[in-house]
ZAMARGU-4260 file (C-alpha; in steps of 0.2 Angstrom, whole numbers, plus 5000, padded with zeros to 4 digits):
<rodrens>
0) 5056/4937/4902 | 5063/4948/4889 | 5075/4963/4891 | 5065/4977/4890 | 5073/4992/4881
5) 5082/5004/4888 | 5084/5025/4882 | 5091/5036/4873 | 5077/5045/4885 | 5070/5062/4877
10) 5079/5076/4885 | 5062/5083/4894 | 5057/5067/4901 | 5042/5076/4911 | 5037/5082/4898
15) 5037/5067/4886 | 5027/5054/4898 | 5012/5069/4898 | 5012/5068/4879 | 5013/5048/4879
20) 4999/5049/4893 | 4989/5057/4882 | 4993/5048/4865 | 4988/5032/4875 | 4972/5039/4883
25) 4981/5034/4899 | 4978/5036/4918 | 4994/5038/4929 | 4990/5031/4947 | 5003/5032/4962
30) 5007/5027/4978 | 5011/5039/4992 | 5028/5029/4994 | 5032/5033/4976 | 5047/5045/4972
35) 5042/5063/4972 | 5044/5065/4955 | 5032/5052/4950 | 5020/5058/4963 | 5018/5076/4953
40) 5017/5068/4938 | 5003/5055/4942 | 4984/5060/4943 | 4980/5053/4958 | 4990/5051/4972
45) 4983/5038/4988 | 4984/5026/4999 | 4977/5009/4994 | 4959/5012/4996 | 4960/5028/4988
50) 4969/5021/4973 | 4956/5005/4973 | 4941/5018/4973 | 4949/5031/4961 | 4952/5014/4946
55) 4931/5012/4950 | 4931/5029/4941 | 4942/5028/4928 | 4938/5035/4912 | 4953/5033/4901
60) 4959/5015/4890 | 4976/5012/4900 | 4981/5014/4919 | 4996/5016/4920 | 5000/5010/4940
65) 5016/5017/4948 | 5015/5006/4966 | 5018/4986/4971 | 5011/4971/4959 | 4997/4969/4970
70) 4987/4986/4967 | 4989/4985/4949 | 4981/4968/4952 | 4969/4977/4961 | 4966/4988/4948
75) 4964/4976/4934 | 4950/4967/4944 | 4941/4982/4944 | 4944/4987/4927 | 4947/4971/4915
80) 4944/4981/4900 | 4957/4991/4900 | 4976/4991/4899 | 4984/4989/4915 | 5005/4993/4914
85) 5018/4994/4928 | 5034/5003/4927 | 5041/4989/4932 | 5035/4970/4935 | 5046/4965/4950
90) 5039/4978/4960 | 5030/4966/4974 | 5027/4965/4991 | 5035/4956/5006 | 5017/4954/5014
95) 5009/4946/4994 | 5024/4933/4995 | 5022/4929/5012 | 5005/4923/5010 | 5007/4909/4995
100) 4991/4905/4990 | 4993/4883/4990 | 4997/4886/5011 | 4985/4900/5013 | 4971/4888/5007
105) 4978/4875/5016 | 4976/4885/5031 | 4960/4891/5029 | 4957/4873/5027 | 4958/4870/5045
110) 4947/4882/5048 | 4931/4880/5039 | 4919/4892/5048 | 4929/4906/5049 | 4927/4920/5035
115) 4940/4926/5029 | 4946/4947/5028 | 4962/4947/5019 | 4974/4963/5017 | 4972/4973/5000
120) 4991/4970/5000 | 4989/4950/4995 | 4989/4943/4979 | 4975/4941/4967 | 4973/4925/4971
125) 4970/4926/4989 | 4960/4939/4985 | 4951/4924/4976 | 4950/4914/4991 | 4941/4929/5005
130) 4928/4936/5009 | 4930/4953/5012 | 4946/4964/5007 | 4951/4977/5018 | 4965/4990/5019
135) 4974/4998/5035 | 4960/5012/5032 | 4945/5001/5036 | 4954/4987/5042 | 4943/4987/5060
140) 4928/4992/5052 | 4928/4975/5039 | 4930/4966/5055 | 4917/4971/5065 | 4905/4967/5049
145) 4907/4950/5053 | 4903/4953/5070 | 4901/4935/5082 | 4909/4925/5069 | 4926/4914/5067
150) 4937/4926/5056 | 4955/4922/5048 | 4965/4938/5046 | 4978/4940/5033 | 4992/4942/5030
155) 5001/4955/5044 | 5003/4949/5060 | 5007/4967/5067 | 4991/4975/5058 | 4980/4962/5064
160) 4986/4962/5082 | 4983/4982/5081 | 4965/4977/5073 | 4960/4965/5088 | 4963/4978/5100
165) 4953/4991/5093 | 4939/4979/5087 | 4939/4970/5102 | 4943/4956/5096 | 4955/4946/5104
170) 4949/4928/5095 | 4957/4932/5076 | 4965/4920/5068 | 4979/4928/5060 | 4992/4924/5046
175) 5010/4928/5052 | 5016/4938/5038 | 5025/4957/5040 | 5030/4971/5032 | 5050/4972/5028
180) 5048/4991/5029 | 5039/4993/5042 | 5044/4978/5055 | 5063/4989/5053 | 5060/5002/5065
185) 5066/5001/5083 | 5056/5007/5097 | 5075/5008/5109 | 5080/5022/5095 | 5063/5029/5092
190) 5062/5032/5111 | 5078/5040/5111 | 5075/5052/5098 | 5058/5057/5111 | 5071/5063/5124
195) 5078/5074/5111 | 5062/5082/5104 | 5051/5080/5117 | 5040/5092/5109 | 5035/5081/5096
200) 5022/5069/5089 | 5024/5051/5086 | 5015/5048/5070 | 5015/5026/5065 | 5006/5014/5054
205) 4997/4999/5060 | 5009/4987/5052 | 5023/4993/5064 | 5030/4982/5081 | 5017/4984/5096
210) 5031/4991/5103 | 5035/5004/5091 | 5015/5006/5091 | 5016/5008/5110 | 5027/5023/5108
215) 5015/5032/5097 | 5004/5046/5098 | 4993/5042/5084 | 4992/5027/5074 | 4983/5026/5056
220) 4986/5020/5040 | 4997/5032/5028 | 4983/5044/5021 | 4979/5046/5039 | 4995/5048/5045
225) 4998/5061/5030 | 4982/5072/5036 | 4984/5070/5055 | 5003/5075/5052 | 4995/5093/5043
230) 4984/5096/5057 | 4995/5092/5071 | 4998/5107/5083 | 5014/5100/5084 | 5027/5109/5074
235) 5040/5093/5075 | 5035/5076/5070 | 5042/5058/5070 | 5034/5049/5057 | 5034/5030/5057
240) 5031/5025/5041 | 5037/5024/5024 | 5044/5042/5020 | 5037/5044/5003 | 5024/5051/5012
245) 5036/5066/5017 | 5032/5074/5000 | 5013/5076/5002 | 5015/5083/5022 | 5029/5094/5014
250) 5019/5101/5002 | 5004/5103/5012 | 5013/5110/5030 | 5029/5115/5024 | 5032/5123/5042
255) 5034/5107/5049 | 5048/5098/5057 | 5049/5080/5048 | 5058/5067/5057 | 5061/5048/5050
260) 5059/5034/5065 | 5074/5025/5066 | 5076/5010/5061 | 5086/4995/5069 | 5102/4994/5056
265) 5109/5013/5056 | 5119/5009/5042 | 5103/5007/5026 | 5090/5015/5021 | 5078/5000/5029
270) 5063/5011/5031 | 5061/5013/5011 | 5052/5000/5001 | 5064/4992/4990 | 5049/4988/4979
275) 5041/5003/4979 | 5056/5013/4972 | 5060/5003/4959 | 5048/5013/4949 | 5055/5026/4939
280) 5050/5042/4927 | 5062/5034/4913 | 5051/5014/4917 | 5036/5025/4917 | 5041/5033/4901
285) 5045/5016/4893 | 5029/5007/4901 | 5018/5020/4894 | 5028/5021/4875 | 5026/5000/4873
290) 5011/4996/4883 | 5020/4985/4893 | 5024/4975/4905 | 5005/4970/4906 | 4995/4964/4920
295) 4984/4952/4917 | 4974/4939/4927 | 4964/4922/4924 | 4946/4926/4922 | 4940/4915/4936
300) 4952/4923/4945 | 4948/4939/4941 | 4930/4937/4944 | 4932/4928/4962 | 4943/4942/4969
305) 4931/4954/4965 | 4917/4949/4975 | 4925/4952/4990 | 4934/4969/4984 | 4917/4976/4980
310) 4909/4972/4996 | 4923/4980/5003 | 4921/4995/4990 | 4903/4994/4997 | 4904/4995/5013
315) 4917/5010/5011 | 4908/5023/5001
</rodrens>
């Protein structure tokens, strides 16, 4: 791949990528882990159904996708007229490379009845091989759709033990992929930090340990957690989560007592996404001046992922 090129930087770099945003006719996307700064700058802001439903309604030639690989796959699904650009192409995701397409359709293999709901956070080309797309969001409610029969569920193991619980059913056949953010917390230190706030709230995302899980008070995927964590009576929580999402509570409940859940290793900033904040405001600038790096799929590719992320779509609205 070639070395991309790097500043002199304008001086007001704000205010530069809303000038280039509107040269190119661009849409700036972002994930809720994203860096503050690229949070205020983007349009929208979600979770990954809310980014999949907001690029159904975009209006402008180029999205610019501040987030992982995968949603900007998403996104280019949705959208394969226009310009899809990443701040930066080695964004992944530990749960996209733990499911490799060649073994994942080997392992659906040796199950032919079953249908198949893979996680929004796989590549496009398992995407290609399912039957219905879901996010932590809507994860149980894409279950239960295909109520009585055989399903394979991909790829978090710890999301879709959380989903067998709460759809009742005990019988899914589940890839054993995880999470590298959120598999770090420990539930020894999280219940430690309860004795010394036992006034607050334990707020954690699916695709934590059952035992961290065990620990909380309310479990939901990140847009969830973000409103449950403005609306808590609780004036003190422990979020257990990726903390990006400590900007959006901050600016929406600014009273509020924000408290990481511990991770196992003391000693690194484990419960970051590595991936996620490799995006910048100078890669953004850069993506947005050259129209690149580009993502782009194979049309049959393309066109078999987006059966199943429509019915999901569908089934959402």
């Amino acid at each position: 791949m070639a070395t991309r090129p790097h500043g002199p930087f304008p001086a007001d770099l704000e205010a530069a990528i809303l000038e280039l945003k509107e040269e190119r006719n661009a849409v700036v996307l972002a994930h809720y882990y994203q860096e503050s700064e690229v949070q205020d700058l983007a349009d929208f802001v979600g979770d990954s159904l809310a980014l999949a439903q907001a690029a159904t309604r975009v209006d402008r030639e180029v999205i610019a996708f501040c987030g992982v690989h995968f949603m900007a796959e998403t996104a280019k699904i949705l959208n394969p007229g226009r310009v899809v650009v990443v701040p930066d192409l080695a964004a992944g995701c530990s749960l996209a490379d733990g499911c490799p397409p060649d073994a994942f359709r080997d392992f659906s293999a040796q199950h032919p009845d079953a249908k198949v709901v893979s996680y929004i956070n796989t590549s496009a080309e398992i995407k290609a091989q399912s039957d219905l797309i879901c996010t932590s969001s809507n994860a149980v409610k894409m279950v239960e759709y295909f109520a009585g029969e055989p399903i394979i569920f991909a790829p978090d193991r710890h999301l879709a033990r959380w989903v067998e619980k709460e759809a009742n059913r005990p019988d899914l056949i589940a890839w054993q992929a995880t999470c590298i953010v959120h598999e770090q917390f420990s539930a020894k230190r999280l219940v430690q930090l309860k004795v010394k706030h036992p006034d607050a709230e334990v707020l954690a995302h699916p695709e934590c340990d059952e035992v961290v899980l065990d620990e909380a008070d309310f479990i939901a995927s990140t847009k969830g957690i973000i409103a449950r964590a403005v609306d808590s009576p609780a004036k003190t929580l422990i979020i257990a989560t990726e903390d990006g999402v400590f900007h959006q509570i901050e600016q929406q409940a600014p009273d509020k007592q924000l408290i990481q859940a511990p991770a196992m290793d003391e000693s690194c900033a484990c419960n970051q996404c590595p991936y996620m904040r490799l995006n910048t405001l100078e890669k953004l600038y850069l993506c947005l001046r050259d129209l690149e790096p580009q993502v782009t799929l194979p049309e049959a590719t393309r066109c078999a992922a987006l059966v199943p992320l429509e019915k999901m779509l569908d089934l959402s609205a």
